[in-house]
C-alpha positions in Angstrom: -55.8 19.8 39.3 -55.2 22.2 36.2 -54.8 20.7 32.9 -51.5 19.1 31.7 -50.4 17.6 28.4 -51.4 13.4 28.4 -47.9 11.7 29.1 -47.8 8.7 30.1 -46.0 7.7 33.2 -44.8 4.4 33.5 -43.6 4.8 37.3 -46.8 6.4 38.0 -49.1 4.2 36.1 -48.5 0.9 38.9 -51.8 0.6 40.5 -50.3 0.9 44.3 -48.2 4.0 42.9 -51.3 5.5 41.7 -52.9 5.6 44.5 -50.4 6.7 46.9 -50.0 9.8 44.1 -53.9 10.2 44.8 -53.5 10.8 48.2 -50.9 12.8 48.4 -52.2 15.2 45.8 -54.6 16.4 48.2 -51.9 18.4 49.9 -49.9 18.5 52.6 -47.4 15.6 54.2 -49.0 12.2 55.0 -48.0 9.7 57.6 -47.1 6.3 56.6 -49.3 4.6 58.6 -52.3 6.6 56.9 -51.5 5.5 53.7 -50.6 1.8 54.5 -54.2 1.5 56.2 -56.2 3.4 53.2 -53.6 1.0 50.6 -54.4 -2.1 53.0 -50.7 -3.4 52.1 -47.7 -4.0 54.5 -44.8 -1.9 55.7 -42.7 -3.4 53.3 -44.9 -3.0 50.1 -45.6 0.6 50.8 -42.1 1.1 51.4 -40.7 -0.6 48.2 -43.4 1.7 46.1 -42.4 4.8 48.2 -38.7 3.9 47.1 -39.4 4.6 43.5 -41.3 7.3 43.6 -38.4 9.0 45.7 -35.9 7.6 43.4 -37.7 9.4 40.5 -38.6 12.8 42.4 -41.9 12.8 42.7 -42.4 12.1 46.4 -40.2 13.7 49.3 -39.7 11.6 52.7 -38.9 13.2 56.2 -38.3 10.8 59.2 -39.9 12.8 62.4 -38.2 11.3 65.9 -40.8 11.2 68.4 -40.4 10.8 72.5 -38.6 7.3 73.3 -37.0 7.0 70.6 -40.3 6.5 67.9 -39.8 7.8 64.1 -42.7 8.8 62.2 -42.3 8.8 58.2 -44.3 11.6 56.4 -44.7 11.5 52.6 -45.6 14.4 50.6 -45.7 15.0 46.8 -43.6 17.4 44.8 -43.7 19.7 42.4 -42.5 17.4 39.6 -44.7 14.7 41.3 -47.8 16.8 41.2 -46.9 17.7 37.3 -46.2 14.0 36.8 -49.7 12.5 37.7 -51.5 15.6 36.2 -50.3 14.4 33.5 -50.6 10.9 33.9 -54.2 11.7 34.1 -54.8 13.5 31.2 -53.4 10.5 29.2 -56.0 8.1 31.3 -58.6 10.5 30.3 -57.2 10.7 26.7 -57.6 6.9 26.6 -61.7 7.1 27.4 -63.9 7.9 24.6 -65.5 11.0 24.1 
């Protein structure tokens, strides 16, 4: 990640949030079920978090239909989401002494 001015982010700070920003950062869309297994949480926690980090634009959602009728959710950060926890970390890393 490229440096970015510490800000603190309060939707991003959430320790579940976090995390799901983690993984996503490393590019490309992930499935839901991939990050519910490496969050250990349920469907509906994962889907409350991923609820307000859509609400705030830093995640986009897309809902594949599969054969029979099976929907796959993939997650993937965006822009602002990237610029968000880049930023987020630089205030983390702020916070540590030097």
């Amino acid at each position: 990640m490229s440096s970015a001015a510490p800000v603190f982010d309060a939707v991003i700070h959430a320790p579940q949030r976090l995390q799901i920003c983690a993984m996503l950062a490393r590019g490309g869309d992930v499935e839901f079920g991939v990050l519910r297994e490496g969050l250990d949480v349920s469907d509906a926690t994962l889907s409350k978090h991923l609820k307000t980090l859509a609400e705030s634009g830093y995640i986009d959602l897309k809902r594949v239909q599969r054969a029979k009728g099976q929907a796959r959710t993939w997650v993937a950060l965006t822009p602002s989401g990237s610029r968000a926890l880049r930023g987020h970390f630089a205030f983390l890393q702020s916070l540590a002494p030097s």
